[in-house]
LUMVOSE-383861 format. One record per residue: residue number from 0; residue in one letter; x, y negated, z negated of N, C-alpha, C, CB in turn. Coordinates in Angstrom, 2 decimals. Atoms other than C-alpha are relative to their C-alpha. Glycine has a CB too. Layout:
BEGIN
REC    nr   rest       nc1       nc2       nc3      cac1      cac2      cac3       cc1       cc2       cc3      cbc1      cbc2      cbc3
REC   NUM      A         X         Y         Z         X         Y         Z         X         Y         Z         X         Y         Z
...
***
This chain:
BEGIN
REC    nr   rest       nc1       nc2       nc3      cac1      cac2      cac3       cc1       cc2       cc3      cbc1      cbc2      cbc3
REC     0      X      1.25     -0.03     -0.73     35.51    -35.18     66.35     -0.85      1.15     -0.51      0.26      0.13      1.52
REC     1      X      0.54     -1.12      1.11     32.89    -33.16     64.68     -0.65      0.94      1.56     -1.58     -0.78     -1.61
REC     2      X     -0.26     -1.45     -0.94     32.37    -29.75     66.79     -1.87      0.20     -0.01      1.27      1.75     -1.09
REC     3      X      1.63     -0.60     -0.24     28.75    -28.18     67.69      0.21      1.25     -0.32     -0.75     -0.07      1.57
REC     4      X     -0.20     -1.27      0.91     28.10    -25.10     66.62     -0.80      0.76      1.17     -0.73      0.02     -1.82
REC     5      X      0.54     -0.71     -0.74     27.34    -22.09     68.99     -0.72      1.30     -1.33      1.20      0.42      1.26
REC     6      X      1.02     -0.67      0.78     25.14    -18.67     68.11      1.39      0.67     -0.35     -1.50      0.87      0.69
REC     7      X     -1.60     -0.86      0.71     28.61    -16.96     67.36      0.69     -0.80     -0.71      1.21      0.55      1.07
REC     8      X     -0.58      1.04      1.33     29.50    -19.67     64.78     -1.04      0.47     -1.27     -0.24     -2.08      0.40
REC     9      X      1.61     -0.88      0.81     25.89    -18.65     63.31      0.08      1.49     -0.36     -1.48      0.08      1.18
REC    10      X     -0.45     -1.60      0.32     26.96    -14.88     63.35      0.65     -0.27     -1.34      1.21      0.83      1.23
REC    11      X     -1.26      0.26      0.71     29.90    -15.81     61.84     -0.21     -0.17     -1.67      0.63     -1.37      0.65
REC    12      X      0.34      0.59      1.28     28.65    -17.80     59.07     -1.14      0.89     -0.67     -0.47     -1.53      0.21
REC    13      X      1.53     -0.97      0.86     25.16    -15.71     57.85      1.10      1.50      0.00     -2.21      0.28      1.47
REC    14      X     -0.57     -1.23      0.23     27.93    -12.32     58.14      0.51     -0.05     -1.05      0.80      0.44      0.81
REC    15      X     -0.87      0.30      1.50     30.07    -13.73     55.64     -0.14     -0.25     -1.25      0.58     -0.78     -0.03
REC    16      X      1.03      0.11      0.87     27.56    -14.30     53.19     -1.46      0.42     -0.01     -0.01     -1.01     -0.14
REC    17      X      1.40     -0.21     -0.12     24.37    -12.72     52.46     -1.18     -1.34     -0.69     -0.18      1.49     -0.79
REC    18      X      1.12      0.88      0.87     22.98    -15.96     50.61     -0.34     -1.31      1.23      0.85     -0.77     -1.82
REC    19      X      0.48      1.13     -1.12     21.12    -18.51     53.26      0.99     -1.27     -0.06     -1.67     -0.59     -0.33
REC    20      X     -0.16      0.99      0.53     22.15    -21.07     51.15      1.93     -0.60      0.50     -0.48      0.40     -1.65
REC    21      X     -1.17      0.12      0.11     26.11    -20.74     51.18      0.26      0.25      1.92      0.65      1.13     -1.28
REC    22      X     -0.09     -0.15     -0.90     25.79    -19.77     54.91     -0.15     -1.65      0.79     -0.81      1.10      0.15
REC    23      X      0.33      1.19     -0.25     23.82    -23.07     55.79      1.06     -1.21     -0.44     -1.24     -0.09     -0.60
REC    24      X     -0.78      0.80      0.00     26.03    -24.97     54.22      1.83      0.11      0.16     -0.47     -0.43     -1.00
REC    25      X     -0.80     -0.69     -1.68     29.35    -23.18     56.01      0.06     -1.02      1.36     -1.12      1.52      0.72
REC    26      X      0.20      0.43     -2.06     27.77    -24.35     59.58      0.02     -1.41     -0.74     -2.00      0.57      1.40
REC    27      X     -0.30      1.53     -0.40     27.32    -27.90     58.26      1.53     -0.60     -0.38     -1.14     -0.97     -0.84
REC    28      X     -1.76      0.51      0.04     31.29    -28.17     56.86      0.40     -0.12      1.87      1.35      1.72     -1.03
REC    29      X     -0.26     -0.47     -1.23     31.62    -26.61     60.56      0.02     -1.07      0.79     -0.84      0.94      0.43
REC    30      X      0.69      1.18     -0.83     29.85    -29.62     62.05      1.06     -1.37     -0.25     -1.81     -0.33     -0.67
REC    31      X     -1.09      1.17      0.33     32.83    -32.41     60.62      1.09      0.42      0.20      0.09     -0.57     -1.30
REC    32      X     -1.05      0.24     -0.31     35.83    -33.45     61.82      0.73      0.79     -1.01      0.21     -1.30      0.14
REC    33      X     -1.08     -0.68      0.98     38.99    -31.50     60.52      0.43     -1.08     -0.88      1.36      0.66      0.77
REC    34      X     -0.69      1.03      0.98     39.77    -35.11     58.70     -1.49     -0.01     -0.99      0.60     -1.84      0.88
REC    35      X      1.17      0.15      1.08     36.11    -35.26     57.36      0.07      1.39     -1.26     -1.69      0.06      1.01
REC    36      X      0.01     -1.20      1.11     36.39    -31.82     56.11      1.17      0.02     -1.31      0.26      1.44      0.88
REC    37      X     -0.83      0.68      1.36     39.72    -32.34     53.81     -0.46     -1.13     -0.48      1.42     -0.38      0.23
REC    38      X     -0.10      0.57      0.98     38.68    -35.22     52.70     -1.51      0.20     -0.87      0.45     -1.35      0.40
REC    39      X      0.94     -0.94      0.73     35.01    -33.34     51.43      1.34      0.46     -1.02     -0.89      1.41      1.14
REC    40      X     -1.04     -0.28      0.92     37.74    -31.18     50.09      0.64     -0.39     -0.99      0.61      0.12      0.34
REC    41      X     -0.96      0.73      0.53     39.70    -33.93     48.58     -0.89     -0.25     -1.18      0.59     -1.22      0.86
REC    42      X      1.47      0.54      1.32     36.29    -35.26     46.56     -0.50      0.99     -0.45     -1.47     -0.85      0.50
REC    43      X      0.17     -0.58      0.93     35.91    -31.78     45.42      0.98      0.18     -1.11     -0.34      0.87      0.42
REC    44      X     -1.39      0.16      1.18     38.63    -32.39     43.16     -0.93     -0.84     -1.44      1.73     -1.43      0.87
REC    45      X      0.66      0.34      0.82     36.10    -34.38     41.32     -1.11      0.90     -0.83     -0.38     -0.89      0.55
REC    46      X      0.83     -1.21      0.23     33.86    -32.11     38.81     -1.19     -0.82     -0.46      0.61      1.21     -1.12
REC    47      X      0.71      0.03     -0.03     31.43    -34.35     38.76     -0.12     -1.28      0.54     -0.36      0.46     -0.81
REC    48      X     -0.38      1.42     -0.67     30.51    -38.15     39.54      1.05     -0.61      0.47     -0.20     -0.78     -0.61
REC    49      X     -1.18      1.17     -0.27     32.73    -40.44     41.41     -0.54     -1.05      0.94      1.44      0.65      0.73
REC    50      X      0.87      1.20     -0.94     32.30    -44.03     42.70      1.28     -0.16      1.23     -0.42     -1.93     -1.11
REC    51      X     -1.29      0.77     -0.68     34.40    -45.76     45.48      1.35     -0.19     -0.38     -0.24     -1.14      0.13
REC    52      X     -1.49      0.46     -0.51     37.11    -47.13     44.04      0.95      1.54     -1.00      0.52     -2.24     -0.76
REC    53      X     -0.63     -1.30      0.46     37.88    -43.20     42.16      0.39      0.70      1.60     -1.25      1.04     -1.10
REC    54      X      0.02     -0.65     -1.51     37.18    -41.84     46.01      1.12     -0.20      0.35     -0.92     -0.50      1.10
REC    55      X     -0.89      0.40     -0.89     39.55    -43.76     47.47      1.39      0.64     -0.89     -0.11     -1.74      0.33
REC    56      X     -1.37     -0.84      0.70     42.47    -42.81     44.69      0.04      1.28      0.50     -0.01      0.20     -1.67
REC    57      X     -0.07     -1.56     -0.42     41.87    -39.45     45.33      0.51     -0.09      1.54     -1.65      0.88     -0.12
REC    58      X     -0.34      0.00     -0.92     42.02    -39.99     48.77      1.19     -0.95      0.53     -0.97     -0.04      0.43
REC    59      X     -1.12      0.29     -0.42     45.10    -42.17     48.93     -0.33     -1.12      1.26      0.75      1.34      0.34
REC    60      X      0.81      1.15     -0.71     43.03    -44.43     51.00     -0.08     -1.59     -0.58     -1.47      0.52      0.01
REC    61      X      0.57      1.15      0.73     42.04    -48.22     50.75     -1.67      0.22     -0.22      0.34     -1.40      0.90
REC    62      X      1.41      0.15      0.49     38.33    -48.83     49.22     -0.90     -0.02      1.19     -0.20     -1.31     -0.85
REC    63      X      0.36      0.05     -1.36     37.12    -49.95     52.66      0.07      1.49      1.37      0.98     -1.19      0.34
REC    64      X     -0.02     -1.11     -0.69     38.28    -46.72     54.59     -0.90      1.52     -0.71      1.57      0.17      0.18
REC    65      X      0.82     -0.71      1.02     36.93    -44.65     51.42     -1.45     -0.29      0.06      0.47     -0.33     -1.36
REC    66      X      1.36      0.47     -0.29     33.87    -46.34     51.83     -0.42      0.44      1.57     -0.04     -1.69     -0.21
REC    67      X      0.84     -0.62     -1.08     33.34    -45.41     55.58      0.36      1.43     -0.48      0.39     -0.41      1.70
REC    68      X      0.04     -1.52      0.08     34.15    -41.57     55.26     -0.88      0.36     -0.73      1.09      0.64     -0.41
REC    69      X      1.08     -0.45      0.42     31.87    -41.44     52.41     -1.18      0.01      0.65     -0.16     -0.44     -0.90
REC    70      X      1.11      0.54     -0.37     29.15    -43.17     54.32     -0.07      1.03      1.26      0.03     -1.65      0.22
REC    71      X     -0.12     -0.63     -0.98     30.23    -40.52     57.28     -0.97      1.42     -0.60      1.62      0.10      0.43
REC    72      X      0.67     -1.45      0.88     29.42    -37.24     54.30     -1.53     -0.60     -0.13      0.85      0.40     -1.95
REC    73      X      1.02      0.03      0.71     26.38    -38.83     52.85     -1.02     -0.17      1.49      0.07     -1.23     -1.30
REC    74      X      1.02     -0.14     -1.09     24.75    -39.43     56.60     -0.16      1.53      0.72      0.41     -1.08      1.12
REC    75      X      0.20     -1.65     -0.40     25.34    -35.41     57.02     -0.40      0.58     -1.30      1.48      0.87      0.62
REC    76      X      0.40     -0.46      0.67     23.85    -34.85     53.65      0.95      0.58     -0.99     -0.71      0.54      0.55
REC    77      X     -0.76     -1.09      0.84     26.70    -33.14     51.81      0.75     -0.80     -1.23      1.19      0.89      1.01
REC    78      X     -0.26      0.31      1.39     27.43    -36.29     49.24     -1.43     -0.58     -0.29      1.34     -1.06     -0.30
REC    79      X      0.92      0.36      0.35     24.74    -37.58     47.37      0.14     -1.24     -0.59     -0.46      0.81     -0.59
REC    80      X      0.08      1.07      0.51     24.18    -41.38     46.31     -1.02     -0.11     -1.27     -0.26     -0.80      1.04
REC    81      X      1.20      0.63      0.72     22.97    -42.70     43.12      0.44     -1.78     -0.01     -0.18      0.80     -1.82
REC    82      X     -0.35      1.51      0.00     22.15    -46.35     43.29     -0.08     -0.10     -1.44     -1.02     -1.10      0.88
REC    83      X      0.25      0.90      1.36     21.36    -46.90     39.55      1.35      0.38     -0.57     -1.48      0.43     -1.13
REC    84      X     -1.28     -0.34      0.64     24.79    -45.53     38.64      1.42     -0.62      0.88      0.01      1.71     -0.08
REC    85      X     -0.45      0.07     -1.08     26.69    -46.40     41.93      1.43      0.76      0.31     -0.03     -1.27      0.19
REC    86      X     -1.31     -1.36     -0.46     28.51    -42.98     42.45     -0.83      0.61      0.80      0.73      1.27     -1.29
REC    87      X      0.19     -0.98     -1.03     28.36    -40.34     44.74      0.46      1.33     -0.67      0.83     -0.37      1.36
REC    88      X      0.23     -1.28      0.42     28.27    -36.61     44.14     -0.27      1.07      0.62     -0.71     -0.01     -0.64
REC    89      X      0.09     -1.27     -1.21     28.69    -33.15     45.78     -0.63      1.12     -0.98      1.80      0.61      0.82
REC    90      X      0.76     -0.93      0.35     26.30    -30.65     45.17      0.89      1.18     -0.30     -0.99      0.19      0.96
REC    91      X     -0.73     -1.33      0.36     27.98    -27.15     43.68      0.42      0.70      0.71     -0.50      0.78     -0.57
REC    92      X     -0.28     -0.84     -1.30     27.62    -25.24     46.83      1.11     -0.74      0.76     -1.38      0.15      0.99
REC    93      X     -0.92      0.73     -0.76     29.07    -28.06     48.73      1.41     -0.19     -0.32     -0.44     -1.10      0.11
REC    94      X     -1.53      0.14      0.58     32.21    -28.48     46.52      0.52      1.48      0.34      0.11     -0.41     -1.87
REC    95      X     -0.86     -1.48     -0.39     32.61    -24.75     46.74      0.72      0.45      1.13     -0.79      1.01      0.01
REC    96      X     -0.63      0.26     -1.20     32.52    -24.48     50.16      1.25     -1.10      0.40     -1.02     -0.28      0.68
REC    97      X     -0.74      0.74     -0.29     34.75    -27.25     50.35      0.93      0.07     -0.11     -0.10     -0.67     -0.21
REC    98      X     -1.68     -0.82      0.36     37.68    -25.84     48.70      0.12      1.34      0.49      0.38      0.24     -1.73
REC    99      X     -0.56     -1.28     -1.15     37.38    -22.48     50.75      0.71     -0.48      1.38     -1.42      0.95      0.59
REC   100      X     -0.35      0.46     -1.42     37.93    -24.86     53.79      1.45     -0.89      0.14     -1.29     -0.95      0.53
REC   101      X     -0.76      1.58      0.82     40.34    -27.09     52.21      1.78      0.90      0.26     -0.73     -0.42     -2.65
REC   102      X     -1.28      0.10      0.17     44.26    -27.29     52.92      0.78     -0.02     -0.81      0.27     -0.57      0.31
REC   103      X     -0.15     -0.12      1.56     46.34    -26.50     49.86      0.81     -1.06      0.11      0.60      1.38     -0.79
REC   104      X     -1.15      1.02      0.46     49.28    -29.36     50.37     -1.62     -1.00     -0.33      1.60     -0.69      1.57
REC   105      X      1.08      1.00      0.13     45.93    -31.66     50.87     -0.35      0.20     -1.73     -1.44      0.36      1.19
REC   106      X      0.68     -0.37      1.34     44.26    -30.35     47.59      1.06     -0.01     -1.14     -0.70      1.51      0.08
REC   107      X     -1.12      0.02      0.42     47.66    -30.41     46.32      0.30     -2.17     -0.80      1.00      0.71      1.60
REC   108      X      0.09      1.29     -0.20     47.87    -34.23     46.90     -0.90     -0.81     -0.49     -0.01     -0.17      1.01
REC   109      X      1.37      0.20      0.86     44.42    -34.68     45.63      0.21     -0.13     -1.42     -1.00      1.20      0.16
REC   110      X     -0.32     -0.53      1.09     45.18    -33.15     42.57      0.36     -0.94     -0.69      0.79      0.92      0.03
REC   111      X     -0.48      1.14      0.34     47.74    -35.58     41.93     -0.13     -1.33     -0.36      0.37     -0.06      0.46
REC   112      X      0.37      1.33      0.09     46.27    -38.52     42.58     -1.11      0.02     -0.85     -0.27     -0.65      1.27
REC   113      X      0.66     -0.19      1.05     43.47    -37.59     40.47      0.58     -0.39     -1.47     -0.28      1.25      0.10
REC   114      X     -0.75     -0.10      1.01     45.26    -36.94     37.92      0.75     -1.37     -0.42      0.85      1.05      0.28
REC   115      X     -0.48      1.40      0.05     47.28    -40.47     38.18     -1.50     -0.85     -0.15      1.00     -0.41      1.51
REC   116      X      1.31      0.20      0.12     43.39    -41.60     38.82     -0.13     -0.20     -1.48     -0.82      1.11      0.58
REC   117      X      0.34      0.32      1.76     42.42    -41.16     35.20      0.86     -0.39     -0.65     -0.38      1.05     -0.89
REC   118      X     -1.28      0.72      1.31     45.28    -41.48     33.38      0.10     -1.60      0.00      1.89      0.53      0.40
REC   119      X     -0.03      1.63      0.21     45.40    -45.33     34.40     -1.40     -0.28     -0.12      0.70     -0.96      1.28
REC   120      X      1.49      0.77      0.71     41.43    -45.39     33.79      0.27      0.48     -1.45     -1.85      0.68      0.69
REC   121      X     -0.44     -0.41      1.44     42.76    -43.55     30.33      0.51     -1.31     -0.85      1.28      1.16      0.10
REC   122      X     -0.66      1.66      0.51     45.09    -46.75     29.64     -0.61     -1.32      0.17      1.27     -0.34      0.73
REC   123      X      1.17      1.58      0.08     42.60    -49.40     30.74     -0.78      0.35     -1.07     -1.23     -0.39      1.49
REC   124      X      0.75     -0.25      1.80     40.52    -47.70     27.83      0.54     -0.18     -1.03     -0.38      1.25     -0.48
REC   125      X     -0.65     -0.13      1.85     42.92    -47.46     24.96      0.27     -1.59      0.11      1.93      1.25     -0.49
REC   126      X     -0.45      1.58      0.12     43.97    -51.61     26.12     -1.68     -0.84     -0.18      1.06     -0.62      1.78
REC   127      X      1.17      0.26      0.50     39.88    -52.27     25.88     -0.40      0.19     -1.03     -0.66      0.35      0.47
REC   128      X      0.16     -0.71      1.01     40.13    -49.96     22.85      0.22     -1.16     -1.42      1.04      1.28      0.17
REC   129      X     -0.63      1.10      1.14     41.94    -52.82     21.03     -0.82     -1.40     -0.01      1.72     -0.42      0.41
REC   130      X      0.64      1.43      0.08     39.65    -55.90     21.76     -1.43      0.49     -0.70     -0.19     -0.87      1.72
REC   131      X      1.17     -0.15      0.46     36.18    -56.54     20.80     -1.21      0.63      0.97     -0.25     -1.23     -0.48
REC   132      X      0.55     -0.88     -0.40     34.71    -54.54     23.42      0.70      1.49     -0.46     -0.11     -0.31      1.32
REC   133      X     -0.31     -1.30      0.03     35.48    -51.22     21.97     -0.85      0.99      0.09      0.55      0.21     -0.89
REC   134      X      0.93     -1.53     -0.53     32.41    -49.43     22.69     -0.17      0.23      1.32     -1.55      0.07     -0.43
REC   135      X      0.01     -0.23     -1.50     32.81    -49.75     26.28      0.68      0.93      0.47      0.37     -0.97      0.69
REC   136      X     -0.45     -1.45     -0.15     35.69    -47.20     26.51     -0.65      1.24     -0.68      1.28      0.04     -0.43
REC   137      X      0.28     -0.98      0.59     34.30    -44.94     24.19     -1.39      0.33      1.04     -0.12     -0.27     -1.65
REC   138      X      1.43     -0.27     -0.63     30.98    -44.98     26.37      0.67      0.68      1.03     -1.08     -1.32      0.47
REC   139      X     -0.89     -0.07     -1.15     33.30    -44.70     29.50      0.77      1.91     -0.49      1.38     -1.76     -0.04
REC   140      X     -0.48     -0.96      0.15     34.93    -41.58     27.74     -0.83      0.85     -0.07      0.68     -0.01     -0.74
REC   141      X      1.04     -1.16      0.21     31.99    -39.89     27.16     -0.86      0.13      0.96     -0.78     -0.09     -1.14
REC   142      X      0.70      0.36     -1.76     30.78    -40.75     30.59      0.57      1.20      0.93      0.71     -1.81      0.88
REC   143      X     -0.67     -1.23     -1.44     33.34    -38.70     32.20      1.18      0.97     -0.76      1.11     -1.11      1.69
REC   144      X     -0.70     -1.12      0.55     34.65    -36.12     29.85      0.47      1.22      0.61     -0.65      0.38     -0.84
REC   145      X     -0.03     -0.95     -0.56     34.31    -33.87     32.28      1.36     -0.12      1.39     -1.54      0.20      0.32
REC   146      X     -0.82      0.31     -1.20     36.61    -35.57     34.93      1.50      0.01     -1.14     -0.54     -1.77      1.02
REC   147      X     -0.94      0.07      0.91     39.02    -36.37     31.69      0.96      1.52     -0.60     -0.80     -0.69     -1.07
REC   148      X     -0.48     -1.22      0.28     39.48    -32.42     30.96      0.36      0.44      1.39     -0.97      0.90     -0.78
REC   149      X     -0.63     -0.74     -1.81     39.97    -31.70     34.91      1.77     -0.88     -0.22     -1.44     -1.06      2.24
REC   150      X     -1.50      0.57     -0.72     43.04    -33.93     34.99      1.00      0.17     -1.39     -0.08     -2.06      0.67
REC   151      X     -0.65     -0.73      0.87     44.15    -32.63     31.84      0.94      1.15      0.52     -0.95      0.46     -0.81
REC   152      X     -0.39     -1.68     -0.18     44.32    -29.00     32.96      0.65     -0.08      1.56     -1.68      1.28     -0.09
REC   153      X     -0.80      0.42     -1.18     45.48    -30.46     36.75      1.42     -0.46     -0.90     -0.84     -1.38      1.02
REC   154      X     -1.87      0.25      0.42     48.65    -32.02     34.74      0.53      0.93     -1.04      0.39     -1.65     -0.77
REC   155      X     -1.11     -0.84      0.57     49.43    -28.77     32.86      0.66      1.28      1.36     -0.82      0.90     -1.57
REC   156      X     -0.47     -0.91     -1.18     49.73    -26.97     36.24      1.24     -0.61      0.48     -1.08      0.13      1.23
***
């Protein structure tokens, strides 16, 4: 149940930071459920785009439950939709904050599934790699290089 926020939550938050910015967004983690907030948490595991059916891996969820929780963040502002791409995306601050708030077995668990996450979008590429679509992985790899080196350096930990 997501919580209200009194003026001693507001102390709280603007003491602990002198930057508006990181404060403001503090009180709105504040404002979601302890399940909304890990799973924010969970999708900062991503370092940059992710659509639905990545969300839900991460989250260990089906597509359908992944799909409302997102739709829960993005009506409090803290993921961002693109339709011409059809991912979602957490602003810098927001990921930050998100892993200060964040449960380590959770982020732990995340991690993991991430990590399992790509690696089987890794192997659907190298088995596309071999037909006559082969520029589709290579596009796909260079799409998300950035998610491809996170679950790298997640599976040498």
């Amino acid at each position: 149940m997501a919580m209200l926020l009194n003026v001693q939550d507001v102390q709280d938050a603007t003491s602990q930071d002198s930057n508006v910015t990181n404060a403001i967004t503090r009180l709105m983690l504040r404002t979601l459920s302890d399940e909304h907030q890990q799973v924010l948490a969970q999708l900062a595991t991503f370092p940059s785009g992710f659509d639905e059916a990545g969300a839900a891996a991460v989250l260990g969820r089906d597509i359908s439950r992944a799909s409302s929780l997102l739709a829960v963040l993005w009506n409090h502002e803290l993921v961002a939709w693109d339709a011409s791409t059809n991912t979602y995306s957490l602003h810098s601050m927001v990921r930050k904050c998100a892993k200060e708030i964040a449960k380590r077995n959770v982020v732990q668990q995340a991690n993991a599934r991430f990590v399992s996450h790509m690696f089987k979008q890794m192997d659907s590429w190298a088995v596309m790699y071999n037909t006559k679509a082969w520029r589709a992985p290579l596009a796909k790899v260079q799409e998300q290089g950035a998610d491809i080196r996170t679950a790298f350096a997640l599976a040498r930990e």
